[in-house]
C-alpha positions in Angstrom: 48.5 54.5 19.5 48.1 51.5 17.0 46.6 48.1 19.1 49.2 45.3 19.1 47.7 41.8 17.4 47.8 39.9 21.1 46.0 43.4 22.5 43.7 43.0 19.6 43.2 38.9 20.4 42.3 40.3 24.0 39.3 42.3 22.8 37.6 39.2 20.9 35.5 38.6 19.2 35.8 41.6 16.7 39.0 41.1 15.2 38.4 42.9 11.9 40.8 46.1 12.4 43.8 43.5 12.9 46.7 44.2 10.8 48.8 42.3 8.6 52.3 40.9 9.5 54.0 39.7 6.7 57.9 40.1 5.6 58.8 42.1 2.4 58.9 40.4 -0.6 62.4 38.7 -1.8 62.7 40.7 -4.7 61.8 43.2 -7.5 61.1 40.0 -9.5 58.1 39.1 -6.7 56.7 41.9 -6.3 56.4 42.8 -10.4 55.0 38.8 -10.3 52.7 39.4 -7.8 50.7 42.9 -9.4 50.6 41.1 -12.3 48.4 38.4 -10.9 46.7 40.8 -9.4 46.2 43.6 -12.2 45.2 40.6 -14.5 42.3 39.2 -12.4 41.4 42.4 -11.5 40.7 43.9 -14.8 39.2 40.6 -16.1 36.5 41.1 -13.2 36.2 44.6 -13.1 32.8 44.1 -12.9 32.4 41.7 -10.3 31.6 42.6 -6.4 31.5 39.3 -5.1 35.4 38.3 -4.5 38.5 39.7 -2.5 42.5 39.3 -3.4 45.3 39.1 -1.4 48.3 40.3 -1.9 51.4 39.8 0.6 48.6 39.6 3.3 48.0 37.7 6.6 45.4 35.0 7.2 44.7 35.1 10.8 42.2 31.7 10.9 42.7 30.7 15.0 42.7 33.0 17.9 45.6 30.2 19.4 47.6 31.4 16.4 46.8 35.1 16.8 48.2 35.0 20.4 50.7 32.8 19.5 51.9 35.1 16.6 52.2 32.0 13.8 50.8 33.8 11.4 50.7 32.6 7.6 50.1 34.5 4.7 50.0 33.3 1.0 51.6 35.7 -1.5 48.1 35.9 -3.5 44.9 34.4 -2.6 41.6 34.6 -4.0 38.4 34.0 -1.9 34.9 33.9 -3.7 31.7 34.7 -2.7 32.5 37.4 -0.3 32.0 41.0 -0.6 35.0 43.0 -2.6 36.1 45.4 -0.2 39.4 46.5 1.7 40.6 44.2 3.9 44.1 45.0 6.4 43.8 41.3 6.7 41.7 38.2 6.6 40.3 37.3 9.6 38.8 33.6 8.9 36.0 34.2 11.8 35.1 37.5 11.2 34.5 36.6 7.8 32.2 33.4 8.0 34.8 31.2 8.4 35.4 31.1 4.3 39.0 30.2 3.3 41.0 31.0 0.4 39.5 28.8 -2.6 43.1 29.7 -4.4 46.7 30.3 -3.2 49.5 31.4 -5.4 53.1 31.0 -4.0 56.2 33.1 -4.8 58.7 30.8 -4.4 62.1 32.2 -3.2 65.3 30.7 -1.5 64.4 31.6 2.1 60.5 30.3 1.4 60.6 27.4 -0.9 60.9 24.5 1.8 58.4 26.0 3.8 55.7 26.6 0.8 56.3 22.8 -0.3 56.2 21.5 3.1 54.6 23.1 6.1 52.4 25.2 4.3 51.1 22.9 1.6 50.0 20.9 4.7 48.7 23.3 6.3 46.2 24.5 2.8 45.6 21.1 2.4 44.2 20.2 6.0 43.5 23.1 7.7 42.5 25.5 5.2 41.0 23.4 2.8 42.1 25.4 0.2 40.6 23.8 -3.4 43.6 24.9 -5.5 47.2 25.7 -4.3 50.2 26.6 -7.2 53.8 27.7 -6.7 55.9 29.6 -8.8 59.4 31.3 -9.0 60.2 33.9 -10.8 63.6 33.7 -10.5 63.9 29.8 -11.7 59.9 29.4 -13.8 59.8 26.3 -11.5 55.6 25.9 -11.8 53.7 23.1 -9.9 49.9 23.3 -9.4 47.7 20.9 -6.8 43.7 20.6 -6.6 41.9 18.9 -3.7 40.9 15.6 -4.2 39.3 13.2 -1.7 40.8 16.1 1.4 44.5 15.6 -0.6 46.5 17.6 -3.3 46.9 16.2 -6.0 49.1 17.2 -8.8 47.2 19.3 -11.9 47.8 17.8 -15.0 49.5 20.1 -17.7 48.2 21.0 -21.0 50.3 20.5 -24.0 51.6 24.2 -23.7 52.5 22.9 -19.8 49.9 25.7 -18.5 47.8 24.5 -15.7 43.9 24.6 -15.3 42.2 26.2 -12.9 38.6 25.5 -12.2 38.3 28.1 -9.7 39.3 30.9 -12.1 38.0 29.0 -15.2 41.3 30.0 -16.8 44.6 28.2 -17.0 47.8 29.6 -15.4 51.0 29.0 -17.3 54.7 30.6 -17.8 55.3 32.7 -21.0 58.4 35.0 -21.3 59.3 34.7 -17.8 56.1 35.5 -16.1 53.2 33.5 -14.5 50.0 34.7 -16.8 46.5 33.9 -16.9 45.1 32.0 -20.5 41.4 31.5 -21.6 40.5 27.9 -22.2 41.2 28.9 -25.8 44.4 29.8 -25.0 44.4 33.5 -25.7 46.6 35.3 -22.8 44.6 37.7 -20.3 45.8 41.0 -20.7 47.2 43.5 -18.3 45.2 46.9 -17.8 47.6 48.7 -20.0 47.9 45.8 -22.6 44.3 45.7 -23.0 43.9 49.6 -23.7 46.9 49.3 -26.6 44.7 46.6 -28.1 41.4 48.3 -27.7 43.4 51.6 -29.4 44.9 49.2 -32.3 41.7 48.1 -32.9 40.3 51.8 -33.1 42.7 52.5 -35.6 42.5 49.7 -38.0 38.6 50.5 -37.6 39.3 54.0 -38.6 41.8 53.1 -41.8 38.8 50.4 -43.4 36.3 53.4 -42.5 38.7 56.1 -44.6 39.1 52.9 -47.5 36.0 52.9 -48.0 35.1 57.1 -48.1 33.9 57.4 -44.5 35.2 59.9 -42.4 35.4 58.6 -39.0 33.6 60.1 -36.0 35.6 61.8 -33.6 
């Protein structure tokens, strides 16, 4: 039989099998939105072992709020400098005490006023959270905040209206509908799948010069 979370808070101070506790998403929109972010990042650091992601998952960051059950979890995070494993949750003191250095919204009816209000406060003074942005993917509304002097401040846009992120080192912006990833020379990160259409267009326009000029590509 599974351990509820306030059995779990009882058996401190190992707390890493807690689970998470968060609501369904609002919609197909969200959760397409969401394993984009996800895929995206992931690919781009498919080589990296020192980060985790969260997706839909619970940051448990006080045993008070544990037994309490007010539990808050961003749609997507991204914490650095930790070691990329699975996680049923993030458990701020079983983990160092390291908090998200990102959060990423969804915004939906139900959630907006809370991720504007209460829970921007809460990243800002509790979490410490560098970078926080919101998005909807049902109305493209797209803010962006970075901690300045222990307050959010607003990110500046770019021409394009994307916003920069220095904890990615990319900028985030809307493009047909969706919240995407851009390289600081603008070009758009690719999905998994986009990248291996582009890696076989490039195989094949590689192949055609080769035939143009008499060479029979390897196979």
């Amino acid at each position: 039989m599974a351990l509820t979370a306030q059995q779990l808070a009882d058996l401190m101070p190992d707390a890493t099998q807690i689970e998470s506790n968060e609501p369904e998403m609002e919609s197909s929109l969200h959760y397409a939105q969401l394993a984009l972010l996800v895929a995206c990042l992931e690919w781009l650091w498919r080589d990296r072992h020192d980060f985790f992601i969260g997706a839909n998952l619970t940051i448990y960051f006080s045993r008070e709020q544990l037994k309490n059950r007010d539990f808050r979890g961003p749609d997507f995070f991204l914490v650095n400098h930790t070691e990329k494993r699975p996680r049923k949750s993030w458990v701020v003191w079983e983990e160092g005490g390291q908090y998200p250095d990102l959060i990423i919204e969804l915004l939906s009816d139900s959630t907006a006023k809370t991720d504007k209000n209460l829970k921007k406060t809460l990243y800002q003074d509790r979490f410490r959270t560098p970078e926080y942005f919101w998005f909807s993917p049902e109305t493209l509304e797209f803010e962006g905040y970075h901690l300045v002097d222990q307050h959010y401040q607003p990110i500046a846009p770019n021409p394009e209206g994307w916003l920069w992120s220095q904890v990615l080192g990319l900028y985030l912006g809307v493009q047909e509908g969706q919240l995407r990833y851009f390289t600081e020379s603008g070009q758009r990160l690719p999905t998994p799948e986009e990248a291996a259409e582009q890696s076989e267009s490039r195989a094949a326009r590689l192949a055609e010069q080769l035939r143009a000029m008499g060479v029979e590509p390897e196979v």
